[in-house]
N, C-alpha and C positions, 0 to 999 in steps of 0.2 A: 492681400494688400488692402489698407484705407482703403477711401475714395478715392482719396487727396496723400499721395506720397512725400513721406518725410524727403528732404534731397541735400546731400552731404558733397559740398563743394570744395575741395582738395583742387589749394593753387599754389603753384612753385613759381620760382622768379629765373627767368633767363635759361631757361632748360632747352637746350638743342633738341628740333624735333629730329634731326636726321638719326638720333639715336634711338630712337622709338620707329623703327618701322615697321612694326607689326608689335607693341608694346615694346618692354625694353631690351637694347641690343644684347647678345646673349652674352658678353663678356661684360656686363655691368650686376653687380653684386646685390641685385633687388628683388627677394622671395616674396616679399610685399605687392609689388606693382606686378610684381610677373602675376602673380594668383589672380590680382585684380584683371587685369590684361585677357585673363582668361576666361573670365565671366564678361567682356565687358565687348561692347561695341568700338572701332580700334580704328578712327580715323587717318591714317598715315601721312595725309599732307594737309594739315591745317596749316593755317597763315595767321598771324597777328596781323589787328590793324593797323598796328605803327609798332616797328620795331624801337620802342622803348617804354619805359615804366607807366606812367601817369597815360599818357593819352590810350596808348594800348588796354589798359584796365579800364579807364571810363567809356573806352568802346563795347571793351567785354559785357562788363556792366546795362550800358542802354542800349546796344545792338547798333551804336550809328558810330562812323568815321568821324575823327578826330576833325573834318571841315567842317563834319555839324553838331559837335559837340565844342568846340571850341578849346580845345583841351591839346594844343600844339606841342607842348613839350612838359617837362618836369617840372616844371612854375604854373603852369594854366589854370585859373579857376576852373573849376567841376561846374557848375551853375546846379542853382536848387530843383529847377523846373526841370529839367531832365529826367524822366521817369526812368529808372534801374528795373532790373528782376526783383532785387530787393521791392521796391514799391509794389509793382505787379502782385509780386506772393501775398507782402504784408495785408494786398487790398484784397485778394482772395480768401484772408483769416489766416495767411502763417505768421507762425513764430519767425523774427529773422534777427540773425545773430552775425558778427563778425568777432573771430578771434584772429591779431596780424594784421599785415600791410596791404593798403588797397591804395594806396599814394595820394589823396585827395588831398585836392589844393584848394582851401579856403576855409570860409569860418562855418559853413557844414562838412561835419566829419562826422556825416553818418550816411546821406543816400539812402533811405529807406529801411535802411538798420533798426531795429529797436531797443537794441545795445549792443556795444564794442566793448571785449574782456581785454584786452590791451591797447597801448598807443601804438604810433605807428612808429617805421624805423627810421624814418626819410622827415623831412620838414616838412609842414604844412601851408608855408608862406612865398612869395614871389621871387625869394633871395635866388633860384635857380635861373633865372629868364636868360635866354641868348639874347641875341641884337642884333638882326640881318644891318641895321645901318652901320656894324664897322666889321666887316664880311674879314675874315681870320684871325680876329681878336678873340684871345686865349685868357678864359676865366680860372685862371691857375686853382683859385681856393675853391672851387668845385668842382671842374672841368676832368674826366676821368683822367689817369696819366698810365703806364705801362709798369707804375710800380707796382701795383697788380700780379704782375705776370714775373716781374724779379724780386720779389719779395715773399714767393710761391711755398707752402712748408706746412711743418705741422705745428698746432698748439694746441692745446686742451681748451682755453677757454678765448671766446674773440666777441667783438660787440656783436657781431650777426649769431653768431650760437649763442649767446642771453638772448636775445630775440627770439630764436625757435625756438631756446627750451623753454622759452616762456609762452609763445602761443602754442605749442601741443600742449601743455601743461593744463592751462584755461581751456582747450580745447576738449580735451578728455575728462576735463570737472565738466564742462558744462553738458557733453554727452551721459554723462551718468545721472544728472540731473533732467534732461530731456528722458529718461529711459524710466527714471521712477516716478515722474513728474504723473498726476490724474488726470490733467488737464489732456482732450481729444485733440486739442489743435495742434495741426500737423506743422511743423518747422522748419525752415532751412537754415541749418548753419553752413558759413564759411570757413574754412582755416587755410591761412595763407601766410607762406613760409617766405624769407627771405631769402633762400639756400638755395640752387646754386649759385645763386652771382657771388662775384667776383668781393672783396679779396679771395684770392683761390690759396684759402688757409681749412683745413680741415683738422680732428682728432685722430692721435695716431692709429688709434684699432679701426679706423676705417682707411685709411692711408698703408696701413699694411697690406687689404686687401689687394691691392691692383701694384703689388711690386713686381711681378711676371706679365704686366697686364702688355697685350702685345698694339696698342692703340694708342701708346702713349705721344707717335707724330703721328703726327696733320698729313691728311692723303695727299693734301695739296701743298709743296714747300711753300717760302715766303717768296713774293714777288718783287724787284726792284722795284724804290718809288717811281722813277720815270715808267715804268712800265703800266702801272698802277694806273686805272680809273679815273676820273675827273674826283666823284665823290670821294673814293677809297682812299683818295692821297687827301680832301679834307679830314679826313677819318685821323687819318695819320698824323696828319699836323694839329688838331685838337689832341688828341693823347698825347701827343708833347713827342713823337717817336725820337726825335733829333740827343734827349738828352739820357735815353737808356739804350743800350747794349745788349738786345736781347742775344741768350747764347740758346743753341737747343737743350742746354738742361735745362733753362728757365722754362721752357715750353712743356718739357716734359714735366715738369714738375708741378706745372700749372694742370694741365692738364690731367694728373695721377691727381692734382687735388679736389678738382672739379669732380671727376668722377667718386672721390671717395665722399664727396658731401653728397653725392644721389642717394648714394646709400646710407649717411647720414640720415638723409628725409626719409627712406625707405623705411627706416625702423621707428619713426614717429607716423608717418603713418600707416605702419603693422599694428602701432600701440591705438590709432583710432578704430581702423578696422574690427580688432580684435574686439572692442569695446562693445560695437553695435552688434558680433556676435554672442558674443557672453550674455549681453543684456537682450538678447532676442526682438533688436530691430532691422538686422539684417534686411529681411523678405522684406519688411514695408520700407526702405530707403534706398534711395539715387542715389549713385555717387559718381560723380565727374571728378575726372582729375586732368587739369591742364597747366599752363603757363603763358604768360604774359607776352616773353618774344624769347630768342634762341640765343646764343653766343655762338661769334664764330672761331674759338678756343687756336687761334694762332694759323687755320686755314688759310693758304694765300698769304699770311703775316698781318693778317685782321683781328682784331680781339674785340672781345662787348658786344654791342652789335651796331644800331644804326646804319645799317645800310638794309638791302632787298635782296641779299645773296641769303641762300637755305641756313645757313648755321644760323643766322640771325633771326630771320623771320618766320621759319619753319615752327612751328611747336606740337608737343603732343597733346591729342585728346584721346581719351576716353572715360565712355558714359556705359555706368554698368546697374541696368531698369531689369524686374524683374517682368516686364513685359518684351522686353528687345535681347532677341539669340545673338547669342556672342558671333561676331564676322571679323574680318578686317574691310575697309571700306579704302579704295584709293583715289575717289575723285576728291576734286580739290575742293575744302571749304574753309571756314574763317571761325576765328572765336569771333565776332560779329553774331554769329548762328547760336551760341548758347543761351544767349536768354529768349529765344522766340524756342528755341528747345523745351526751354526749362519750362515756358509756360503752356508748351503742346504737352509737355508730360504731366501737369498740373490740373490740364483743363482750363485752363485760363484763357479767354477771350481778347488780344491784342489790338483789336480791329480800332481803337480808339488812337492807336498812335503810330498803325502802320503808316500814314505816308512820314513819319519820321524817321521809320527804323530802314537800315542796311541789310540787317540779317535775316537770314531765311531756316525754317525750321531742320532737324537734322531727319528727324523720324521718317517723312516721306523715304531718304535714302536710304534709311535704317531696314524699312519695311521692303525695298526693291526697287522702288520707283527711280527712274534716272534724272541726272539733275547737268542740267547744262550752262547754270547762271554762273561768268566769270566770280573769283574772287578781286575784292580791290585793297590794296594798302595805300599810305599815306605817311610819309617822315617831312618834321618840319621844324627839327629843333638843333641842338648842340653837334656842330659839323657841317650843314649845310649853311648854303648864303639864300637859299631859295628852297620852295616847295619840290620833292621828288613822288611819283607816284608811279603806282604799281598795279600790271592788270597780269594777274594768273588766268590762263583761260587752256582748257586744254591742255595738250603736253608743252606749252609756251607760257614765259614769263615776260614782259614789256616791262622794263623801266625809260621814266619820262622824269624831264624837268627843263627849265627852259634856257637852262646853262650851259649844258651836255650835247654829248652826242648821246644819242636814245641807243639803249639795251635791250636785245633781245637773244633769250636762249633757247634750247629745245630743251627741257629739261630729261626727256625722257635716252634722248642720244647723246646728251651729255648736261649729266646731275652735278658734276663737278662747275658750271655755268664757265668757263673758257674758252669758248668759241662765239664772240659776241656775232650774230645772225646779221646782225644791221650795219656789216662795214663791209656784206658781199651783195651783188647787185642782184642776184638773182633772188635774195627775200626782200627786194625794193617792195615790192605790194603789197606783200606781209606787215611792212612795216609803217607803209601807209593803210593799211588797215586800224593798223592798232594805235596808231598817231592819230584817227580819226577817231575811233573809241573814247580817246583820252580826252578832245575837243569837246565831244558827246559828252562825257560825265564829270569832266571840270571845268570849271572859267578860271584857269592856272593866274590871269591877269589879277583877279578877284581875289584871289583865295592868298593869295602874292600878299596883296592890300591886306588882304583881314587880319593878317600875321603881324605886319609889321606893325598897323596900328596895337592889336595885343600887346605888344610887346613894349611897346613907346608907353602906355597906358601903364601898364606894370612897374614897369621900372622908375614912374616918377611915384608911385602909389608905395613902393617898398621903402625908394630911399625916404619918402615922409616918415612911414610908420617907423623907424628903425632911429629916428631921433624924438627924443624925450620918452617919456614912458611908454615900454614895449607889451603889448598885449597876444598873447603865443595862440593861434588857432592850433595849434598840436593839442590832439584829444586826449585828454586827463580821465583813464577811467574812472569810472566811482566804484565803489566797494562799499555798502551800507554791514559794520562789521557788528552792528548788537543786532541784528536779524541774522546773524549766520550764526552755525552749529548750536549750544543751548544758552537761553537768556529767559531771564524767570518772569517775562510775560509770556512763555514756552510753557505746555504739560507736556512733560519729559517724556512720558507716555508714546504721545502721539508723534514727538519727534524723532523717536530712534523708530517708532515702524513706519513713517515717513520715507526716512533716511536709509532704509533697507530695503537691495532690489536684486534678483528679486526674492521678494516678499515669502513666508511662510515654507521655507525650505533650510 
């Protein structure tokens, strides 16, 4: 290997981690992941920092919780000042690349990028924003709904499959071009798919697979609303539940299509994999492959995610280093942990903005060492009226918010999370423990404020920009086309053995 390891970051959107508990579950149709799985270090209970798109990625990205990044929901500015992995590597001498969706909100759409082969799939302006000040007020023209899940099927072609076949596409150009490229400096590319979320529409030869599949209901039935959670029945009442008729074929159908787009991804990234072997950068490249937050595919009768139950916030990782032996690992950590990973694998010195960062390296557990720092989450966008947080610690999860009655589970005596802990007296201490934890690492009153002001802030800032002339932050790749393949300030010579790799065989 380099010095300095190439590192190939494979991100999916919404992937259940409880389907990966030791890579992927054995009835899921992915020769790809499973190989990778095998060489790879196999985290089984990662946590997103916020179960949804935008704030969960810009956590991934700078290793800090969406209260100090400021990035509360699907509308949030990213801020520029925010140091990413991206920056990190870039200032260490890598190449850094994104091919796909990183959700950034604002007029940087790049985060320490040094170029994007595609745009993104999502918008890049404040038109998302909630508004805690009219607490169950339904944003119909953006607000998920459960047509989703009745609308469940197959098609050959959808807006989200142009989107992946268009970022493996760039994605696999730009590795063959990293592969022949003379230049020593080591690179990180991203590829990041939009697949599995929802619509749960797939192609049929991967929908054929899973027609025996024996997984197609939810372990857990669907729950009456009255029965239902504080949060979960917001949950319900944002997707609109009152005005669809879920039947269990919708579910199953939902569900046979979610799993046939895994293995959709599976065969785009067998086509990256295979690339870095053919072109013999295997040995010298990282490759992590995670996702952003989980869905809870009809479990309880919950779908998407935003809430703190496993289908949701659970996600898989794994990092597959040719210095770190394949394990499985089941203490609890956080994509938070990947870019303070990324840059332990690098050699990259962090100390300049540890007291910013959340995340803690993964390698120490990689290598033996035991690790006892709780995991934390944070949800504070579309469905709530207020901030929820979350402390994994141990075989225990804590859900907090200041609306609620507080959640607490064993997960380990019961994974299915059904038995909320804090309505029996006998874990009254327990739960005064972990009620005291939560006073310890948040000012809930604060954090209340910073949100709403956000949000007040945004929303007068959108509907400005949105009358008279519209200027789009959605990133416009560029493609310089008389400097690609031959142009006769070109010796044609030098071009085709350039362009051939590899070279003299």
């Amino acid at each position: 290997m380099t010095k300095q390891p190439n590192i190939l970051i494979i991100m999916v959107d919404q992937l259940n981690g409880t389907l990966f508990p030791d890579g992927p579950a054995d009835f899921l149709h992915t020769p790809n992941l499973r190989a990778l799985a095998n060489r790879s270090v196999r985290f089984s209970n990662t946590y997103c920092a916020s179960p949804l798109c935008a704030p969960s990625r810009a956590s991934f990205m700078s290793g800090q919780l969406p209260s100090r990044t400021g990035v509360y929901d699907n509308a949030a500015e990213f801020a520029s000042n925010i140091p990413t992995y991206a920056h990190h590597l870039r200032r260490a001498g890598y190449h850094t690349c994104l091919s796909g969706k990183m959700h950034f909100v604002g007029a940087d759409q790049l985060h320490g990028f040094e170029e994007r082969l595609t745009t993104d799939v999502y918008p890049a302006d404040f038109g998302w924003t909630p508004d805690y000040r009219k607490p169950g007020e339904r944003i119909d023209w953006w607000y998920h709904n459960l047509g989703s899940v009745t609308g469940a099927g197959v098609a050959e072609i959808s807006n989200q499959m142009e989107y992946d076949d268009e970022v493996a596409h760039h994605a696999a150009q730009k590795l063959y071009q990293l592969a022949r490229s003379r230049d020593e400096k080591p690179w990180c590319l991203t590829v990041s798919f939009t697949h599995p979320h929802d619509p749960y529409v797939c192609r049929r030869k991967y929908w054929d697979l899973y027609e025996d599949c024996e997984h197609l209901d939810p372990e857990v039935g669907a729950q009456p609303f009255d029965e239902q959670d504080p949060h979960s029945q917001r949950i319900f009442k944002a997707n609109d539940y009152k005005h669809f008729d879920i039947t269990q074929e919708d579910v199953r159908r939902s569900r046979r299509a979610y799993f046939a787009n895994i293995s959709y991804l599976d065969d785009k990234i067998g086509d990256l994999l295979d690339i870095l072997r053919t072109c013999r950068l295997e040995k010298d490249t990282i490759v992590v492959f995670c996702s952003d937050h989980g869905d809870m595919l009809g479990e309880r009768g919950l779908w998407f995610k935003m809430s703190f139950f496993e289908g949701s916030s659970r996600v898989p990782l794994m990092i597959a280093a040719p210095t770190l032996l394949p394990e499985q690992i089941s203490t609890a950590v956080s994509n938070l942990d990947i870019t303070p990973t990324l840059a332990d694998l690098a050699g990259i010195d962090l100390s300049d903005v540890k007291p910013w960062t959340d995340g803690l390296s993964l390698l120490p557990l990689a290598k033996g060492e035991e690790r006892q720092a709780p995991v934390y989450m944070e949800y504070a966008a579309e469905g709530s009226y207020a901030p929820l947080v979350s402390i994994r610690e141990g075989q225990y999860k804590f859900t907090h918010c200041e609306l609620d009655p507080p959640q607490l589970f064993d997960l380990e005596k019961d994974p299915h999370e059904l038995d909320n802990l804090a309505t029996h007296t006998e874990h009254e201490a327990l739960v005064a423990s972990f009620t005291e934890k939560v006073k310890e690492r948040w000012d809930m009153e604060r954090y209340d404020a910073d949100i709403r002001e956000s949000q007040a802030r945004r929303w007068v800032v959108y509907e400005a920009l949105r009358n008279g002339a519209y200027y789009p932050w959605d990133y416009q790749p560029l493609q310089k086309a008389s400097d690609r393949f031959m142009r006769n300030h070109m010796d044609l010579n030098s071009v085709e053995e350039e362009a051939r790799f590899p070279r003299g065989e």
